[in-house]
C-alpha positions, 0 to 999 in steps of 0.5 A: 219700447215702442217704434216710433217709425213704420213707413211705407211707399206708396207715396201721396201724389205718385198712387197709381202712376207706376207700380212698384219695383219691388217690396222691402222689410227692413227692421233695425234693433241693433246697438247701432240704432240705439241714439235714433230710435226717437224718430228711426233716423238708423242708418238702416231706417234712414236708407228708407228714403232712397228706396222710396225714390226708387219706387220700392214699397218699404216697412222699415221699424226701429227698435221694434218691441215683439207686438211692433214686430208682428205688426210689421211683418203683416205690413210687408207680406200684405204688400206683396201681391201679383205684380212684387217681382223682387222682394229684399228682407234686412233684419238687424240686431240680435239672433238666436239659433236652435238645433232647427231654426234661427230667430230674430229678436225683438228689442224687448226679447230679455236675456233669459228668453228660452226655446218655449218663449223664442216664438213670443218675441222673435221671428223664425228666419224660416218664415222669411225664407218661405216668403222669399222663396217665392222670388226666385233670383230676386230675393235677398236676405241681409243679416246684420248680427249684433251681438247676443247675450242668452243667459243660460238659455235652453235648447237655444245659442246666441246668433245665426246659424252656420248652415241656413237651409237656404231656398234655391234662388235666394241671396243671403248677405251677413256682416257686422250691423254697421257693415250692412248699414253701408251696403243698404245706405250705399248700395241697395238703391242704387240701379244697376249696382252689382250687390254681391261684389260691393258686399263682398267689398264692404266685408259681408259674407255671401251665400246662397244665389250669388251670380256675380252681376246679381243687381237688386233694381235694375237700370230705370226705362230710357226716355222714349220707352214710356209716355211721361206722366205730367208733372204732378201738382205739389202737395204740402204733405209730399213736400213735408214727407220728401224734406223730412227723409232728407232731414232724417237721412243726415240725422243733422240738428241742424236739419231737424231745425230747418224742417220746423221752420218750414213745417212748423205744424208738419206731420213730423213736427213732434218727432222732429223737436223729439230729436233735436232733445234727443241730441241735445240731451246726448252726450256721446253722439258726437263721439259716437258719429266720429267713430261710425265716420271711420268705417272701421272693418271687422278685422279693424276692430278685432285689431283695437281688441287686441291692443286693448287686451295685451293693455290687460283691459278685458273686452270679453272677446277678440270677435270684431264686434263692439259690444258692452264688453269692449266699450267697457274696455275702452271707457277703462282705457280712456279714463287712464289716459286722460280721455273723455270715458265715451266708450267710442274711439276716434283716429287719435285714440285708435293710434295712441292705443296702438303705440301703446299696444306696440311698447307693451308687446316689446316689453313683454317679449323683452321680459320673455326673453330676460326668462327664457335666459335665466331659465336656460341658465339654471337648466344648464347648470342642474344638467351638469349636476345630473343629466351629464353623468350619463346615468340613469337617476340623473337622466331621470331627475333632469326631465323631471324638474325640467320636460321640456329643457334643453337637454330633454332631447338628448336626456330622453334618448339616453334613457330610452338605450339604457332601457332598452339595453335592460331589457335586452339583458334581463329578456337574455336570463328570461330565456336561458332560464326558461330553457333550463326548466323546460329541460327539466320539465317537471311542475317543479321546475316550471315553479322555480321559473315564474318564481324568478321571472313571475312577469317573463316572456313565457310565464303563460307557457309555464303555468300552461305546463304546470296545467298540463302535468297535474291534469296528466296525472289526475287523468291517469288515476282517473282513467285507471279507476275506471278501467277497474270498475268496468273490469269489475262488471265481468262483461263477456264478448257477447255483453260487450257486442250488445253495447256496441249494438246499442251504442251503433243503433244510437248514430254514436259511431262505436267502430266495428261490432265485435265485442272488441273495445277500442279508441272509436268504442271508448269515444262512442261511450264518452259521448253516450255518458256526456248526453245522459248527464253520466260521469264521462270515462269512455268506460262501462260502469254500473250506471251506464250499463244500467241506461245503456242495456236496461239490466239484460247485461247483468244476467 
């Protein structure tokens, strides 16, 4: 692809007479500009001419390719110098975003472009808000978002970021590109126009710096406030470049005839007999002009998507945005009612659509409703053959054939009070069998309770019990062979005070030293055999004298 306008405003005959009002970039890679980019007659590009006459510097690509893109931005930043006071920046096409930045797409950026490749074919929205940062309060970025297919594109997603980090003092206006495109042909140029408000009206989001009388230029200097210059001596290039912008700002076959009649050999003779093949060679721009004619808003055209999507014509979303998906759809609609298939709708078409959307749309809730009645009719029906018994299989077989019936409801209810009745029965033979064991309350009798009721309110407490009683016994037998063994040893009061000597001497708190064992002396024995790795009795054995007494006890 290659741009065939680039343009800049320092007009031939005006040099140096004032310096500029301010700098502008304007690039347009949008499907809007696709049947002028011949010559760049956009509606974006061709609004060039009007801030020209305002004495604004312009950049302005169409259909820019990556190399044309870097071109242009070093164009427009060596433009900016120490008299710029406002600087607006206007990118329409496509838009990628990564996880911190967004890009600008060339038009040659392919649909397999990923994060390694991004910075080799787009520009970094970063980058334009650095520079725009440097006009506090006069700076503007405008986004015109077409639509972005990435085909399976890492780390990168199709559009704008929602939360642009926007510089203080930045304006940021976004929009479908045929919106932006009127706001700059209509709004940009025009002194005094309070931007943000007419934005707002054309159907464009605002953030950023956003003070309701925000103007772009301000009013021109009344009579009287400067020395007029004299009137400059016409020159054959200015007329050339002055009836050229007109030509290209009504993109008119007519027009680009006049131009070559009065500039035969003119500086833009070739782009002009360019466009005029172009449009000959069109066979859609007639269609194409007659749709842009009637300005349809975002919500307008996700009204058309709608149509066409209850018509069973697939336009790959309802996003308000014209893409391959919808002009498919509507080639598709065309083709069956006997229009020309050009993909673009005029006022007939959009209303004869609509009429057909409305019929299908009755239609189909004329059937929902001949369904919702035969399907009530057969709910009914199961539901006295099942449900209005009252029992609970027929109150289960109804919600299971029919959820969300009419009686599921009232079926659901009635489940639920049996249960719960059920419960409140079998939690009533839990307890009294519960109460009978525990009078019992031997391990056989806790067995005979989780037997019946292994699920029951108090199967933890039972086995707990059952825990209990073994452990019980097993202590006891314990307990009782350890008595023996310590018996066995035949300690006398006096071995029996050197133990607890020992043991007092160790902080293990045996009670009082008196040859007398009780429940302290036990724990304090207990604890000496824990430490030392000993089997724990609370009584004296051979092993534990042996550690405790080093063998004086056994004299």
């Amino acid at each position: 692809m290659k741009t065939l306008l680039r343009v800049t405003c320092l007009c031939l005959g005006f040099a140096g007479m004032a310096h500029a009002e301010g700098d502008a970039l304007i690039v347009d890679t949008s499907e809007s500009s696709m049947f002028g980019r011949l010559t760049g007659s956009s509606d974006l590009s061709a609004a060039t001419a009007d801030l020209r006459r305002q004495n604004v510097d312009v950049v302005s690509l169409v259909d820019a390719g990556a190399s044309d893109l870097r071109d242009g931005l070093r164009q427009f930043l060596d433009g900016l110098d120490a008299e710029t006071e406002r600087a607006v920046v206007i990118l329409s096409g496509r838009f990628a975003h990564s996880a911190t930045d967004t890009y600008f797409l060339s038009a040659d950026a392919a649909e397999e472009t990923d994060l390694g490749s991004v910075l080799d074919t787009a520009i970094p929205l970063s980058q334009m808000l650095a520079v725009l940062s440097a006009y506090p309060g006069q700076a503007l970025l405008v986004l015109g978002e077409g639509e972005t297919e990435l085909s399976d594109a890492r780390f990168l997603r199709a559009g704008v970021a929602d939360d642009l980090d926007l510089p203080q003092g930045v304006s940021l206006l976004r929009g479908l590109p045929e919106d932006v495109a009127r706001l700059v042909r209509r709004d940009l140029a025009v002194p005094e126009r309070t931007l943000l408000a007419a934005a707002r009206s054309r159907g464009l989001s605002v953030d950023g710096y956003a003070p309701e009388d925000w103007v772009f230029l301000p009013a021109p200097p009344a009579e009287g406030d400067i020395v007029a210059a004299p009137d400059p001596v016409p020159q054959p290039d200015l007329a050339d470049q002055q009836l050229w912008d007109e030509v290209t700002a009504r993109d008119e076959l007519e027009g680009y005839r006049n131009y070559l009649s009065a500039f035969p050999e003119g500086q833009h003779a070739n782009a002009a007999r360019q466009r005029i093949r172009a449009i000959q060679d069109d066979p859609l721009r007639d269609a194409r002009r007659a749709e842009e004619r009637l300005e349809l808003s975002r919500d307008a055209r996700r009204e058309i998507q709608r149509d066409l999507s209850l018509l069973d014509y697939n336009t790959r979303g309802i996003d308000g945005i014209f893409g391959p998906g919808t002009r498919g759809a509507v080639k598709a609609w065309q083709d069956e009612n006997d229009f020309a298939a050009t993909g673009f709708l005029d006022t007939e078409m959009i209303a004869r659509l609509d009429g057909q959307a409305e019929r299908r749309a009755a239609e189909i809730e004329e059937e929902a409703q001949r369904r919702q009645a035969e399907t009530e009719r057969l709910d009914r029906a199961y539901w006295e053959e099942t449900g209005a018994q009252g029992d609970l299989p027929g109150l289960r077989a109804y919600l299971e054939r029919y959820p969300d019936g009419v009686f599921a409801e009232l079926a659901q209810s009635r489940v639920d009070a049996i249960e719960s009745e059920r419960r409140d029965a079998a939690a009533a033979r839990d307890r009294q069998a519960w109460n009978a064991a525990r009078e019992v309350g031997s391990v056989q009798a806790y067995r005979s309770y989780l037997a019946d009721f292994p699920d029951g309110a108090f199967a933890g407490e039972a086995q707990e019990r059952i825990a209990e009683q073994q452990q019980g016994v097993e202590q006891r037998e314990a307990t009782a062979q350890a008595a023996a063994q310590e018996a066995a040893l035949g300690l006398n009061a006096i071995s029996r005070r050197l133990a607890e000597n020992r043991l007092e001497a160790l902080g293990l708190k045996p009670g009082a030293v008196d040859g007398q064992f009780d429940d302290r002396t036990r724990r304090a024995i207990r604890r000496y055999q824990d430490a030392r790795q000993l089997q724990v009795t609370g009584y004296l054995d051979q092993a534990t004298v042996v550690r405790l007494l080093a063998d004086s006890l056994l004299r």
